[in-house]
Backbone bond lengths (Angstrom), bond angles and torsions (degrees), N, CA, C in turn:
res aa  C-N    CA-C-N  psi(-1)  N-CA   C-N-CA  omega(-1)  CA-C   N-CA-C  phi
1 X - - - 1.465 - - 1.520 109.75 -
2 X 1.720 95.97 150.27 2.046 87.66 -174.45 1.444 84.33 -131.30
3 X 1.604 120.15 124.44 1.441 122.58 146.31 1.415 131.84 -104.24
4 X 1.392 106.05 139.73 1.876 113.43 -168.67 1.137 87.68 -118.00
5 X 1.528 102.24 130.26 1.722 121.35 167.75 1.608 100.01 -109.18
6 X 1.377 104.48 148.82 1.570 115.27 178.33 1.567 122.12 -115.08
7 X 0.729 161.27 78.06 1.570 162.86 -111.07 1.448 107.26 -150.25
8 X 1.511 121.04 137.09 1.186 106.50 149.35 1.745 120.49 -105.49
9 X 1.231 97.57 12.67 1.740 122.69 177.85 1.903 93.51 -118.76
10 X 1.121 137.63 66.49 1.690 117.55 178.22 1.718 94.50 -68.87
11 X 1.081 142.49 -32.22 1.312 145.62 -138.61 1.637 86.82 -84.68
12 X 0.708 147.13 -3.19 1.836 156.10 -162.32 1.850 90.34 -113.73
13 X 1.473 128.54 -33.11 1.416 138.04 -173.28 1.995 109.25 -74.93
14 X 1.360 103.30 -44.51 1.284 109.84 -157.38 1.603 120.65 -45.88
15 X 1.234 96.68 -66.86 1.580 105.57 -163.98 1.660 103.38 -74.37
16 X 1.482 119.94 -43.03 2.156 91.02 175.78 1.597 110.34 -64.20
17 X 1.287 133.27 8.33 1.062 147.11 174.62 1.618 123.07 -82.88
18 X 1.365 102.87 -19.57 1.319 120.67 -156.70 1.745 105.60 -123.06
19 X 1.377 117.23 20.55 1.230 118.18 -166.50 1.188 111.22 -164.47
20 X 1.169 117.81 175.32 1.533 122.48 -162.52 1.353 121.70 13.15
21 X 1.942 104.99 -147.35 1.587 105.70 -177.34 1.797 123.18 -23.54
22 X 1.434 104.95 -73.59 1.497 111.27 167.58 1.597 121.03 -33.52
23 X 1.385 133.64 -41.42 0.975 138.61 -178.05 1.380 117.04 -49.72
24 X 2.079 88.44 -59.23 1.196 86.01 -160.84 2.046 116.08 -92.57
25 X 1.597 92.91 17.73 1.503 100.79 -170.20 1.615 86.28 -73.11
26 X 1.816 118.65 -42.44 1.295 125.90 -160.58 1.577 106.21 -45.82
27 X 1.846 100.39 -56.98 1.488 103.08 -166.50 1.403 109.62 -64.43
28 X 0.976 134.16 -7.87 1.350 130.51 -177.13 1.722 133.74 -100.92
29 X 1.629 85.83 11.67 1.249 112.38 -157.49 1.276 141.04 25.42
30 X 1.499 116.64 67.94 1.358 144.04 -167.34 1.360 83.70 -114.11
31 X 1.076 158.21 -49.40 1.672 132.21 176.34 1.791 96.19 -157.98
32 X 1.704 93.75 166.51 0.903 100.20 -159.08 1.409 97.80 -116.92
33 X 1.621 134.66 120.18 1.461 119.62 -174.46 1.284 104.80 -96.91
34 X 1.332 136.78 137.68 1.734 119.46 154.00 1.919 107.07 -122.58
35 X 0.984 87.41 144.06 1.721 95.66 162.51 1.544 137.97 -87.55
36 X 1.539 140.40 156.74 1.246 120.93 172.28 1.320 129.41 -146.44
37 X 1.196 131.82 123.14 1.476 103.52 -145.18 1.980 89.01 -113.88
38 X 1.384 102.25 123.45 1.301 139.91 -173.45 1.527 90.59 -56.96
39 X 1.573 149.27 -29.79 1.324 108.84 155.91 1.596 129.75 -70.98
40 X 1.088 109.59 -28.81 1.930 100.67 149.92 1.575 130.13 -17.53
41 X 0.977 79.96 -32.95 2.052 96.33 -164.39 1.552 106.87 -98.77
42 X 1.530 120.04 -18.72 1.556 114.25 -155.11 1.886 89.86 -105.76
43 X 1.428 97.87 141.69 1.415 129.83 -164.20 1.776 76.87 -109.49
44 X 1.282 139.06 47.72 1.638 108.16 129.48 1.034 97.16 -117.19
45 X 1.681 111.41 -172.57 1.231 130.51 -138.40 1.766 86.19 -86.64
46 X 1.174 98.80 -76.05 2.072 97.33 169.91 1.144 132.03 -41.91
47 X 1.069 116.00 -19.84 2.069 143.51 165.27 1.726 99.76 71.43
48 X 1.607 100.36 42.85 1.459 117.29 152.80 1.494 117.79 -31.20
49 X 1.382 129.47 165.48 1.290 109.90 178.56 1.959 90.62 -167.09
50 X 1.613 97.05 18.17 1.917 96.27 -179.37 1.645 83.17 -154.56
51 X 1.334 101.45 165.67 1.172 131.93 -177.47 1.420 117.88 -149.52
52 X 1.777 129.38 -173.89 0.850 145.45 161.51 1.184 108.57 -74.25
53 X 1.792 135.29 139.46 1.106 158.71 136.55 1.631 107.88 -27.66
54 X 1.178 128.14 128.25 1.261 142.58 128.99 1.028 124.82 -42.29
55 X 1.557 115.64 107.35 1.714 123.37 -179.05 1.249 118.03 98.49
56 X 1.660 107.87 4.48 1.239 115.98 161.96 1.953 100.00 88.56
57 X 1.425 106.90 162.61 2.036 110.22 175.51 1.228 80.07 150.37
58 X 1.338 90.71 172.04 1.417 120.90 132.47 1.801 141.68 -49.96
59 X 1.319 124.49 143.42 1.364 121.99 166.80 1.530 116.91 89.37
60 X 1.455 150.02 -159.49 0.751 141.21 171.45 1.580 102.35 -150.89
61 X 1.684 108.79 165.29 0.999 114.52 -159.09 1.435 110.91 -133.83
62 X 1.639 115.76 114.07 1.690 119.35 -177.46 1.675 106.89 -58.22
63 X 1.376 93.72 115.14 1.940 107.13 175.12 1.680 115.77 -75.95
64 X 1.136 88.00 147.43 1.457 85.32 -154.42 1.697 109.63 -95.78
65 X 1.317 122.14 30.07 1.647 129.49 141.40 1.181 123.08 -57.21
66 X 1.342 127.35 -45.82 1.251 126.13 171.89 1.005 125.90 -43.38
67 X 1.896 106.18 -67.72 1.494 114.30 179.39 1.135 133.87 -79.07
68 X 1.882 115.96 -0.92 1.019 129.04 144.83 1.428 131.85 -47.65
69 X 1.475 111.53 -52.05 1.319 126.38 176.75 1.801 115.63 -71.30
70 X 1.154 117.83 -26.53 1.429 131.91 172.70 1.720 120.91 -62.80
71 X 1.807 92.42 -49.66 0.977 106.40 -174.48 1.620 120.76 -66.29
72 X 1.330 99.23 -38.78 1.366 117.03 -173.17 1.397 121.73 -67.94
73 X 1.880 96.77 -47.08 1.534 94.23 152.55 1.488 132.90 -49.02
74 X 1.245 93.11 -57.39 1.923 88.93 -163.74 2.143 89.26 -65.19
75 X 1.379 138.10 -10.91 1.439 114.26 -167.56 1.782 94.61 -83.73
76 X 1.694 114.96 -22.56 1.116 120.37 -167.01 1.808 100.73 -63.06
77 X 1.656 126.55 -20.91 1.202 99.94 -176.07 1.573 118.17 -118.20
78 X 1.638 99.70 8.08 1.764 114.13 161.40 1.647 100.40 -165.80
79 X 1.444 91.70 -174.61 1.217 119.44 -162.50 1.696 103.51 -95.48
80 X 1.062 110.90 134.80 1.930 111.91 171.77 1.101 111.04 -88.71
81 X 1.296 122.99 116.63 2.102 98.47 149.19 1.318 116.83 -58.15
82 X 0.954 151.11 -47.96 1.461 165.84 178.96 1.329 132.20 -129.02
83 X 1.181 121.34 135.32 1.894 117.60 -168.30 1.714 73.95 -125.12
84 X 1.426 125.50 114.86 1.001 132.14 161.49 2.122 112.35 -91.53
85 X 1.551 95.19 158.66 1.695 100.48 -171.73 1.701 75.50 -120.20
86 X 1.291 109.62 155.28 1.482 120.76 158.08 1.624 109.29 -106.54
87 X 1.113 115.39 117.66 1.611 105.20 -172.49 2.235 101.95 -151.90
88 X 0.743 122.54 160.71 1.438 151.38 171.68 1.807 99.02 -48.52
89 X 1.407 99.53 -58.61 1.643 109.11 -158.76 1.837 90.05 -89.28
90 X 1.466 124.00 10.68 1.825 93.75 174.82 1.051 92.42 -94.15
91 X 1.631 107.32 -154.47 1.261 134.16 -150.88 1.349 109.23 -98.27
92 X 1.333 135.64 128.89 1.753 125.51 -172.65 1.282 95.55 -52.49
93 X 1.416 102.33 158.71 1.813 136.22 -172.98 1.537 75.66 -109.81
94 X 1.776 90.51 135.23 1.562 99.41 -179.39 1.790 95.12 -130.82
95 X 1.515 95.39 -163.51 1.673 105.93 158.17 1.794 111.39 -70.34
96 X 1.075 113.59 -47.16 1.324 131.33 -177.88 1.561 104.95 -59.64
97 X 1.144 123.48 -24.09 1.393 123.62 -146.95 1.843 98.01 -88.82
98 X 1.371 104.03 -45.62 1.719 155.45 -170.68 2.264 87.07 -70.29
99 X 0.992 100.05 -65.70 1.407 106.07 -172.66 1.695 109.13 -61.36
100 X 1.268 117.04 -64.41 1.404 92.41 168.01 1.459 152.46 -81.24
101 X 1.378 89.40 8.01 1.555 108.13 -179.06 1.306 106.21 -87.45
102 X 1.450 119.65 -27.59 1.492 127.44 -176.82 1.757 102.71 -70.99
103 X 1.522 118.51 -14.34 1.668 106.76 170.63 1.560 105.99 -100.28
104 X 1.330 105.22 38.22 2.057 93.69 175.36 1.559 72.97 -103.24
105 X 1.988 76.48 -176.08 1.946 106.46 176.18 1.354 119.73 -100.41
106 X 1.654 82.54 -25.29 1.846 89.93 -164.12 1.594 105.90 -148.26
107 X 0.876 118.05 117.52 1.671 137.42 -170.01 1.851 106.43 -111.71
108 X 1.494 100.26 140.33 1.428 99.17 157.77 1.571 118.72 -160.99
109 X 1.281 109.85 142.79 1.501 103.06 -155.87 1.838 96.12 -127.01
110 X 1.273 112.93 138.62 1.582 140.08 -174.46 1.565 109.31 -113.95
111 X 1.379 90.76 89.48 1.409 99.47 174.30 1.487 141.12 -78.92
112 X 0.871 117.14 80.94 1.482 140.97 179.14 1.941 106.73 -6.47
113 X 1.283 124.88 132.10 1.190 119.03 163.40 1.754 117.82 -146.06
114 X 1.295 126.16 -177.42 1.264 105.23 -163.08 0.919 162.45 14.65
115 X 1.338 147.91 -68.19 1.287 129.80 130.74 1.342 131.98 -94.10
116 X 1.223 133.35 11.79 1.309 145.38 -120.02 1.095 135.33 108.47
117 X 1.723 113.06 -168.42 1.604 133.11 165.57 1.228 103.88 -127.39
118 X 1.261 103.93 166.21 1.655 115.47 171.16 1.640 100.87 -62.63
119 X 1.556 121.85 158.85 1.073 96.73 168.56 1.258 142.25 -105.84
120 X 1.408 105.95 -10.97 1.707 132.28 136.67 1.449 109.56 -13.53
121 X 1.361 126.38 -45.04 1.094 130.58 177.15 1.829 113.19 -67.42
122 X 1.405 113.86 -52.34 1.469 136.37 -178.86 1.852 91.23 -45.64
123 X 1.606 120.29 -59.99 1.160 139.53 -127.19 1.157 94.01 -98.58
124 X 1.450 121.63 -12.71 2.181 109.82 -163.10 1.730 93.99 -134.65
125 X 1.521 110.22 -17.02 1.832 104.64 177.22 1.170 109.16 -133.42
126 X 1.117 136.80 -34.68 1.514 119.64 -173.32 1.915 111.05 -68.37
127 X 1.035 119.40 170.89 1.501 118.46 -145.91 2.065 82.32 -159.14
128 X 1.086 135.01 -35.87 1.203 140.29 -170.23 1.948 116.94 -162.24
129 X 1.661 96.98 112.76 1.541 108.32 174.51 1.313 108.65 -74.55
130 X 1.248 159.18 -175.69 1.276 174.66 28.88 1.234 124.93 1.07
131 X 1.431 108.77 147.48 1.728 94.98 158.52 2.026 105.67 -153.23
132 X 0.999 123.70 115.10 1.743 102.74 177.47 1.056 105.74 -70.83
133 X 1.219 152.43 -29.78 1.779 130.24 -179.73 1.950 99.03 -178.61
134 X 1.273 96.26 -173.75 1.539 99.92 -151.84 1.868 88.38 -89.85
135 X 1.081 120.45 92.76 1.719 123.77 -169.67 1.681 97.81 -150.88
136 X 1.518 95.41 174.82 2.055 82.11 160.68 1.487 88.81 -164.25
137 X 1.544 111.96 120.51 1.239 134.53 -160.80 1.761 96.23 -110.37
138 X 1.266 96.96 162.02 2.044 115.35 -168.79 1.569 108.52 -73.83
139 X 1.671 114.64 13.73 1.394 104.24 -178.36 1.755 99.60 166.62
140 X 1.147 121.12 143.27 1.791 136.70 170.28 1.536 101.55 -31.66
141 X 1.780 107.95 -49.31 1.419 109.47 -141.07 1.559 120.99 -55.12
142 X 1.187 101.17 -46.43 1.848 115.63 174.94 2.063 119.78 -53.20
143 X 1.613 102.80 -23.06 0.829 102.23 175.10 1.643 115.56 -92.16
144 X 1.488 102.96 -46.98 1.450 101.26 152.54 1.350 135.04 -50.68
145 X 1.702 133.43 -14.38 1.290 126.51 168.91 1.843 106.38 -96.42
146 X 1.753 118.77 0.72 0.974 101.51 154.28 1.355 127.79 -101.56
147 X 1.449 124.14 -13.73 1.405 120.03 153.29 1.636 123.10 -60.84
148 X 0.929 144.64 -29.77 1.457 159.17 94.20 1.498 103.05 31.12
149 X 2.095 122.36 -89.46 1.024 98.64 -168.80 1.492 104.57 -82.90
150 X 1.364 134.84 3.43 1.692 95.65 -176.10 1.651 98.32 -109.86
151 X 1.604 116.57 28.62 1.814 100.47 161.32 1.507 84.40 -101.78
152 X 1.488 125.14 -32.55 2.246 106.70 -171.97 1.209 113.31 -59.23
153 X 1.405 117.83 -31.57 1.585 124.79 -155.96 1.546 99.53 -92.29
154 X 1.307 133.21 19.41 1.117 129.21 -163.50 1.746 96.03 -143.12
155 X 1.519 116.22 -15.39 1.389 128.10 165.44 1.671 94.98 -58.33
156 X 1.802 92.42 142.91 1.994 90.34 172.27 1.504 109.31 -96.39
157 X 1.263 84.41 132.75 1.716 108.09 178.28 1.955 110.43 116.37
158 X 1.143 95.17 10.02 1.416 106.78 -172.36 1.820 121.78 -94.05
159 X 1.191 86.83 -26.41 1.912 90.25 167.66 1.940 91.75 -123.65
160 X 1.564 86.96 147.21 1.822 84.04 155.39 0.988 145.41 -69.44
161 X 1.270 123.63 -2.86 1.641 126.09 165.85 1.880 93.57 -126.51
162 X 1.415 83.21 120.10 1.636 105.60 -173.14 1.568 96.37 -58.52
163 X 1.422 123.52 -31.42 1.765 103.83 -162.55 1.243 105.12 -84.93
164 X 1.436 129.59 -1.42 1.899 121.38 -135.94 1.337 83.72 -85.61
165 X 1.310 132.36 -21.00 1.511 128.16 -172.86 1.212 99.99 -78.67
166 X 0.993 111.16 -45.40 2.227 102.99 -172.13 1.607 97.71 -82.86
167 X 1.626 128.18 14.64 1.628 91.66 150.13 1.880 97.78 -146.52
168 X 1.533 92.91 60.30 1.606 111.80 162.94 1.653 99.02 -83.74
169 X 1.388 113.79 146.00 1.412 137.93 140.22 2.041 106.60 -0.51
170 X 1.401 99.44 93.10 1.619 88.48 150.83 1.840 96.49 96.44
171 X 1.387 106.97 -19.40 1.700 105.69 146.95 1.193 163.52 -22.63
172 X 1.607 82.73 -61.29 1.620 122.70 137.78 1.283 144.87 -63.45
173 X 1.772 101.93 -23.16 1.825 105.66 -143.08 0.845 112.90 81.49
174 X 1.590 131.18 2.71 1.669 114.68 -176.15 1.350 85.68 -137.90
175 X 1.841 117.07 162.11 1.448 126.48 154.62 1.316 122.42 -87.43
176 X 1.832 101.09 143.00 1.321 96.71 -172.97 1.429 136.03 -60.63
177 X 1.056 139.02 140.29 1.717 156.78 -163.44 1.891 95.40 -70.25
178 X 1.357 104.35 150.57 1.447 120.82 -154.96 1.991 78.30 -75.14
179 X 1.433 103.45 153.67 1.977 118.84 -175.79 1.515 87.01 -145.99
180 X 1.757 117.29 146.40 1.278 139.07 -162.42 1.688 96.76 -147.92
181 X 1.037 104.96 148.47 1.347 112.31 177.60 1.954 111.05 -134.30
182 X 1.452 119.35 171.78 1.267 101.27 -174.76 1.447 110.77 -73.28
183 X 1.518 115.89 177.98 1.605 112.31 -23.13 1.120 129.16 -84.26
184 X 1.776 105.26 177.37 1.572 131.55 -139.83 1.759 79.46 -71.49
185 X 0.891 109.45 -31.35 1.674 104.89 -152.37 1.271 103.35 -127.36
186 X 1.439 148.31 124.08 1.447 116.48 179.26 1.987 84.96 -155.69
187 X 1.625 103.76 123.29 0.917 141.22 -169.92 1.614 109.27 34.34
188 X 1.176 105.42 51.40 1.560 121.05 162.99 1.771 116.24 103.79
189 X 1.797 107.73 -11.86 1.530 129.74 172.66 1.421 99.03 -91.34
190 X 1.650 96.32 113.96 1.389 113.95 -175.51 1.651 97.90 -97.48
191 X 1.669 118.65 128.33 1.802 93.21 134.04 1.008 170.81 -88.52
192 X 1.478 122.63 158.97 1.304 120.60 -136.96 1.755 106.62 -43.23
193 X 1.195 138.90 143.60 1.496 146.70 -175.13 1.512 112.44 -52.83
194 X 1.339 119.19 -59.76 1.049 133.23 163.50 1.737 125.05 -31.62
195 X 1.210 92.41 -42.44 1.639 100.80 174.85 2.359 120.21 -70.85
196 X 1.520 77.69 -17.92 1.346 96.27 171.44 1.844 115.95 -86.16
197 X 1.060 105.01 -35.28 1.625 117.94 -159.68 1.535 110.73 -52.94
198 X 1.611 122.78 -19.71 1.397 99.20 177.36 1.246 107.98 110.30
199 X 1.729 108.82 -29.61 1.501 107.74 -146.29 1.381 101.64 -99.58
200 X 1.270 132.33 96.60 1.720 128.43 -156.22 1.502 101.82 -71.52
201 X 1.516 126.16 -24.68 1.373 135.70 -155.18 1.934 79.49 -86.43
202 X 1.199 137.90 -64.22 1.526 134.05 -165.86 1.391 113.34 -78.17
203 X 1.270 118.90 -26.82 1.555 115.11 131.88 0.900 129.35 -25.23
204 X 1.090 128.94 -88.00 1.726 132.82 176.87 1.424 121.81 -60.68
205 X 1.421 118.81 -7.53 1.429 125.35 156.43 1.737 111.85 -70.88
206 X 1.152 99.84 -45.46 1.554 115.18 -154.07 1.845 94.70 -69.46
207 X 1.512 125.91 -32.85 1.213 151.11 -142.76 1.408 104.00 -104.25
208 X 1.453 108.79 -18.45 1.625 117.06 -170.69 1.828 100.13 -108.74
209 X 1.472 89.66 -36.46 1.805 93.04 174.07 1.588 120.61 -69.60
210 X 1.053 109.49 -31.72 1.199 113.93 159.83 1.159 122.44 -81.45
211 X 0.823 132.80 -56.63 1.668 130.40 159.10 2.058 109.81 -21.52
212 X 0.944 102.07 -60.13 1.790 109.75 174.71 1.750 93.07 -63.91
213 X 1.130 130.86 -51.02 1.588 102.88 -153.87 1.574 98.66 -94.39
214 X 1.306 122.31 8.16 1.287 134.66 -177.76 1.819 109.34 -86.29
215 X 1.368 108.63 -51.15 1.016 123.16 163.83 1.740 122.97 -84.74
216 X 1.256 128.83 -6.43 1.132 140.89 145.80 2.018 130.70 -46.80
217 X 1.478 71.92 -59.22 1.553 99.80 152.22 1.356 132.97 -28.88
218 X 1.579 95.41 -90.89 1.342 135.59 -173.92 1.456 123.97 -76.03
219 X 1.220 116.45 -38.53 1.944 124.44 -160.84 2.114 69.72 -156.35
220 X 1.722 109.92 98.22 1.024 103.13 174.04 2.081 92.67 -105.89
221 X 1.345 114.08 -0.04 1.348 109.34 150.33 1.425 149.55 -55.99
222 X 1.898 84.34 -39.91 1.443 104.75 166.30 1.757 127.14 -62.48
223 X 1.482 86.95 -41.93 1.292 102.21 169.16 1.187 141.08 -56.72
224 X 1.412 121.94 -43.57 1.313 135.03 151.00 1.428 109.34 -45.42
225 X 1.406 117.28 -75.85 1.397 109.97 -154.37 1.895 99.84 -61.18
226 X 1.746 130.79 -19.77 0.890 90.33 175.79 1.511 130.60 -96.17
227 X 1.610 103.43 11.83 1.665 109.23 159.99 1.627 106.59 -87.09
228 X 0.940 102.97 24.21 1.782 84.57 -173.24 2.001 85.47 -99.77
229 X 1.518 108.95 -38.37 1.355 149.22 -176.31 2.039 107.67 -43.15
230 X 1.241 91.52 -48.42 1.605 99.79 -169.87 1.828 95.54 -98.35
């Protein structure tokens, strides 16, 4: 897999890039990330890459020469499945969202800054909006480095235990059930017995019941829709 990030901030990209899971998916060549920083691309003299709004406001607005010229390059030397925008108004980033994006080849993500993009830009290249949750953050990038790690970490060969991804949070429709590690006992908080017993079959009962009253709980939305589901 090859992902292109578009930035006119890349320096906001570097370092969760440079560490853990993602890191080490890079060295192993399970995908390939690159960055690009959108004054590269801008034909003025200052290599501006925002402007003033039309019709007057607040904020400023990324012109869309830059990411025209960016875009075109990197399509000139493959093919995208998707040129994603990170923006407020797409569509929530889900589990689902993460799962099929992790079977493209070629990804590229347009990271939103100041007030926007032109929308010429929205209207002639983007192919898929985003959104991580109902907030509005100082730039695309943060949302793009979390769509980022949960389509790599879901590439195979990317965590060390191949299954831990198929029983993350929201896999199911449900969130994952509370996990303890040793020790058995630690300052008088025992775990639960069951988790000791051996018995892999009451395990995975015990792991699913909690899982439902966990998410019952917590995301009692989730919950519904996934009894509405079965």
């Amino acid at each position: 897999m090859r992902i292109d990030i578009i930035s006119a901030v890349p320096q906001l990209l570097e370092s969760p890039l440079q560490h853990s899971i993602v890191a080490n998916a890079q060295e192993n060549d399970l995908v390939e990330i690159h960055t690009h920083d959108l004054r590269d691309y801008s034909e003025d003299k200052h290599n501006k890459v925002d402007d003033y709004p039309y019709g007057g406001g607040a904020g400023m607005v990324l012109t869309p020469q830059p990411i025209f010229s960016c875009v075109k390059h990197l399509q000139s030397q493959r093919e995208y499945d998707e040129i994603i925008f990170t923006a407020p108004n797409g569509d929530p980033f889900v589990q689902e969202s993460a799962n099929k994006l992790s079977i493209c080849k070629n990804l590229m993500f347009l990271c939103g800054h100041y007030k926007g993009v032109d929308q010429r830009v929205i209207d002639t290249l983007i192919t898929k909006t985003y959104t991580i949750g109902d907030f509005v953050l100082s730039g695309g990038e943060l949302p793009a480095l979390a769509m980022v790690d949960a389509i790599v970490r879901l590439l195979p060969g990317a965590l060390g235990d191949s299954e831990s991804a198929l029983t993350d949070s929201f896999q199911n429709d449900l969130l994952e059930g509370p996990v303890y590690t040793r020790p058995a006992d630690f300052e008088g908080m025992e775990v639960p017995k069951v988790l000791r017993s051996g018995d892999h079959q009451k395990v995975k009962e015990w792991r699913f019941e909690q899982s439902l009253e966990r998410t019952k709980k917590v995301r009692p939305d989730i919950y519904k829709k996934f009894r509405n589901e079965q």
